[in-house]
C-alpha positions as CSV (number, residue, x, y, z in Angstrom):
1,X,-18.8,-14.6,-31.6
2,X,-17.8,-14.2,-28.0
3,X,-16.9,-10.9,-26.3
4,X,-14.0,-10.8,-24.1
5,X,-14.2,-8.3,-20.9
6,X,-12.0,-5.9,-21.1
7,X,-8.5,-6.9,-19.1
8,X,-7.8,-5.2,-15.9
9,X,-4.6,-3.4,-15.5
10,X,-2.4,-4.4,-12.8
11,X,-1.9,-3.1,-10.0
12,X,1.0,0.0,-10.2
13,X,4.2,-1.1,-7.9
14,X,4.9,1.0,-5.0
15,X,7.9,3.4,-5.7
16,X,10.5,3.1,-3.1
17,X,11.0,6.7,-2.8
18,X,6.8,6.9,-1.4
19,X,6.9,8.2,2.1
20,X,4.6,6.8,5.0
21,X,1.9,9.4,4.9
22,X,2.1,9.4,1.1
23,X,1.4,5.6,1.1
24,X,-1.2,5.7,4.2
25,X,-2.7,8.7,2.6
26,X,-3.1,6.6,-0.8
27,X,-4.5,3.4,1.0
28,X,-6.9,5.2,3.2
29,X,-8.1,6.3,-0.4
30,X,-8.2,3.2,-1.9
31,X,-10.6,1.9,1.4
32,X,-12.5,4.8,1.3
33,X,-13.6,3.9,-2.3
34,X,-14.0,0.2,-2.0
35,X,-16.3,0.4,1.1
36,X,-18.0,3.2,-1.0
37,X,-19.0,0.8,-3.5
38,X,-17.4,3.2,-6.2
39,X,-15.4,0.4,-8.2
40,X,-16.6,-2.8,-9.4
41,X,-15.2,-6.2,-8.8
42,X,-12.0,-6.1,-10.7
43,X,-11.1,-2.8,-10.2
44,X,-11.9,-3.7,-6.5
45,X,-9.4,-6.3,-7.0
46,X,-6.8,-4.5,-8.8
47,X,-7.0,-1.9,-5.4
48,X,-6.5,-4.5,-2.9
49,X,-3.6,-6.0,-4.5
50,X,-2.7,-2.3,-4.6
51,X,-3.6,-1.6,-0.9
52,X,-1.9,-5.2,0.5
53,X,1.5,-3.6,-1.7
54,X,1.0,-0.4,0.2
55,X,-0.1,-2.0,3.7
56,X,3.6,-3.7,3.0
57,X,5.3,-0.8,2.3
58,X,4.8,0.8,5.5
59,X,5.2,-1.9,7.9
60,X,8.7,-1.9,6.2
61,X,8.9,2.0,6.9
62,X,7.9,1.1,10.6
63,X,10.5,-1.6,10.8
64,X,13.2,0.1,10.0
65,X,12.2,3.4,12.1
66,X,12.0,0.9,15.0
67,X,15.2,-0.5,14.1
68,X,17.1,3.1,14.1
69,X,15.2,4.1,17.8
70,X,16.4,0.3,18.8
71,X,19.8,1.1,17.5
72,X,19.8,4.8,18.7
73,X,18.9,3.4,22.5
74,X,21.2,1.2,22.7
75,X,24.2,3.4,21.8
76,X,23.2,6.0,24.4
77,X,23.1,3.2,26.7
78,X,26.8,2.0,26.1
């Protein structure tokens, strides 16, 4: 009788309502503990996918604050 490991949840998606310090403040976490060596191997996995979700997140917060200065500029301009 085999024993299976147990299954690794997951990783939580990002809610669009998280600000850019709350998702910075949440990955710097998240490196913090993997370069600790405080999770194993799947849970290490499990917070990268978690961390590459959050790393996404807020490049798209930059983005679009780029894209309002961009927009902003260019109306005091004309």
């Amino acid at each position: 009788m085999s024993t299976k490991p147990p299954a690794v949840k997951p990783a939580a998606p990002i809610d669009a309502s998280m600000t850019f310090e709350q998702a910075q403040a949440e990955l710097e976490t998240l490196i913090t503990r993997i370069e600790g060596g405080q999770v194993g191997l799947e849970e290490s996995m499990v917070a990268y996918e978690r961390g590459v979700a959050l790393l996404k997140h807020c490049r798209g917060i930059l983005e679009k604050a780029e894209q309002t200065f961009t927009d902003l500029s260019e109306k005091v301009k004309g």
